[in-house]
N, C-alpha and C positions, 0 to 999 in steps of 0.2 A: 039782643045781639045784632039789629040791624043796623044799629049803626058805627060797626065796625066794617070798616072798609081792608079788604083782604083778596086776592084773588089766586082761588085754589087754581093747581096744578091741574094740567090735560094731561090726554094718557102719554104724549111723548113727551111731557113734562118730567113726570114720573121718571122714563127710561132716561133719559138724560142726565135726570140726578143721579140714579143709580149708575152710568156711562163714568159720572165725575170720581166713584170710587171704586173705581176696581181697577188696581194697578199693574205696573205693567209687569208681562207677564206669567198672568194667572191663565188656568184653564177651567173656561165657563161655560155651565149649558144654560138655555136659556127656555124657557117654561111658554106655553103657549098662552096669549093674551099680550099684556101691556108687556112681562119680559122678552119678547120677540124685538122689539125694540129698541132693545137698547145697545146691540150692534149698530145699530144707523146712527152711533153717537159718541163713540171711541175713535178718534183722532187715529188717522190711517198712519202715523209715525210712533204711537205705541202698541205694542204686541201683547195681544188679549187675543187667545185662540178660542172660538168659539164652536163648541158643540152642539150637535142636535140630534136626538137618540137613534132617530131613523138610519141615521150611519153617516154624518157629514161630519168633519173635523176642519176648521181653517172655515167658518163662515165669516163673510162682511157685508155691506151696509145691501140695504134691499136694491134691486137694479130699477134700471129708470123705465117705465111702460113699452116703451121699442127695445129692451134689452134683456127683458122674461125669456129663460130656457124654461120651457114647462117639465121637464123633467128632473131640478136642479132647485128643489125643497127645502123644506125644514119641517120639522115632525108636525105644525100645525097646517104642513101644505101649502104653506105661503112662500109664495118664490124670493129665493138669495143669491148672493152671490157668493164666489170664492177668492178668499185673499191664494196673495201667492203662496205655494207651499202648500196648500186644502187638500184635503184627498176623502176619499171615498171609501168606506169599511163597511164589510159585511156585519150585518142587525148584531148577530151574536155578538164581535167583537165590541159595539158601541154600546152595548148594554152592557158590558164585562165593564168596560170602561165607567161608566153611571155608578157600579153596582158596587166595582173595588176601591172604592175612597184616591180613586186617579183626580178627580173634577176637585181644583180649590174653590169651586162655589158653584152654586146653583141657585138661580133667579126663579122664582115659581111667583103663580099667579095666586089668590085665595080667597073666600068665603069668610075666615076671619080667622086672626091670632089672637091667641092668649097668652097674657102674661109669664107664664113659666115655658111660651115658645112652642106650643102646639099649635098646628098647624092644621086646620080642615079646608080642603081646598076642592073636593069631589061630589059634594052632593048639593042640589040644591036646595036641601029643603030636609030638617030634620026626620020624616016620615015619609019619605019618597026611598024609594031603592035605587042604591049603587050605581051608576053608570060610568063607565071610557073613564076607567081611573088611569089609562095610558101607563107611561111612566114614572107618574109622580112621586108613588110611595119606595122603588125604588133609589131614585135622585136624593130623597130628603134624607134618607136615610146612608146612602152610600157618597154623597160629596161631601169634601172637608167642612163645606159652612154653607147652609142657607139663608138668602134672604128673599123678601116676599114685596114682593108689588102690587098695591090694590088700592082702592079709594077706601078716603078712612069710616065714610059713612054708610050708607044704603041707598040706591038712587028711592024716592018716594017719603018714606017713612022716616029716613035719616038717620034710623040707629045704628049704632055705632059698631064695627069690626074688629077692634081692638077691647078686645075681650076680657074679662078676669077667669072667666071659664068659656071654652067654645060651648054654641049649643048645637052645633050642625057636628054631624059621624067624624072622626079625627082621620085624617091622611097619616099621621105619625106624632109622634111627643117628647117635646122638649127639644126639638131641632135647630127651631127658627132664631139666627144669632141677630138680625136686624129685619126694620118693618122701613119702607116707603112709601110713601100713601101719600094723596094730592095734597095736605096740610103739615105734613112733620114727616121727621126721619126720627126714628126710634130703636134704640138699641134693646134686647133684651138682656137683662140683666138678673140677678139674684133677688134683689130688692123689688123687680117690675121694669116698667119700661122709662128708659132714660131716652129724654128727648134731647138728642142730636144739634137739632134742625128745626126754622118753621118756616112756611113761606110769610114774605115780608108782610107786615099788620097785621097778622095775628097774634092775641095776647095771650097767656099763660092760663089767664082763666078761660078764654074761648074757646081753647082746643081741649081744657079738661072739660067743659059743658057738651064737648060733640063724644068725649070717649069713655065709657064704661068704665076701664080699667083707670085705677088711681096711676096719673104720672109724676115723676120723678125729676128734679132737674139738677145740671153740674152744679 
């Protein structure tokens, strides 16, 4: 495979992509890691209201270093701004919001998906205990659709996160409706994962050589 010439996605790559499909209009929260993101890449003339469970409603793109209110978050603490309109809601009500199928998507970060769209996004290490599972398991479960931002491989060892079974603890199952990842966009499907997408020179065979799970194409 080395001499395929191809050049995977960075992580605002990633969010970018994921920025090019989410139309106008929806109400999205955004997961901590590379979906933090992908407000700094929605076009300030279409309306994508962006949540953050800590209690912000109306986020936009990250402010410029002279323009940090340290007080003025997002649930992974990393400072945002506010579109017009934004407002500020008490924890309870922002979780009610997560929990009651209000959110038409939610962007989460993950450890790996599998094909029938389970999603383990909290542990790092199959024998390791639970840790700051935040609000993930409520999002994946309470917004209309999720999708997942993550590299498709493993930094080091290179195995693959697109799964046929997870082998890391499950955050939830059968949720995940599309996959992101720095080489392909990948829909989940009944059949397995339908590739979307790839980044320019890679071939069909090289990205089933990096991914576990059998894929699928139109």
């Amino acid at each position: 495979m080395a001499d395929i010439e191809f050049q995977p996605l960075d992580r605002n790559g990633i969010a970018a992509r994921i920025a090019q499909d989410i139309p106008e209009g929806w109400f999205v929260n955004l997961g901590i890691g590379i979906p933090t993101g992908v407000s700094d890449f929605v076009p300030m003339d279409r309306e994508v209201i962006f949540h953050a469970e800590n209690g912000v409603i109306g986020i936009g793109p990250a402010p410029a270093p002279e323009d940090i209110n340290p007080f003025l978050v997002n649930a992974g603490v990393q400072p945002i701004t506010l579109r017009t309109g934004g407002a500020y809601v008490h924890h309870a009500d922002s979780f009610a919001i997560a929990r009651g199928g209000h959110l038409d998507l939610c962007v989460l970060g993950a450890f790996e998906v599998a094909q029938n769209g389970d999603i383990a996004n909290w542990a790092r290490a199959a024998g390791e205990p639970t840790k700051q599972v935040g609000g993930a398991m409520d999002l994946a479960v309470g917004a209309k659709r999720l999708w997942v931002a993550m590299e498709h491989n493993t930094k080091g060892k290179g195995q693959s996160r697109i799964r046929r079974v997870c082998s890391y603890p499950l955050t939830a199952k059968g949720v995940v409706k599309r996959v992101y990842t720095d080489l392909a966009v990948l829909e989940v499907t009944d059949r397995g994962f339908l590739v979307l997408d790839m980044v320019p020179g890679l071939t069909r065979d090289a990205l089933q050589a990096r991914t576990e799970a059998e894929l699928i194409w139109p």
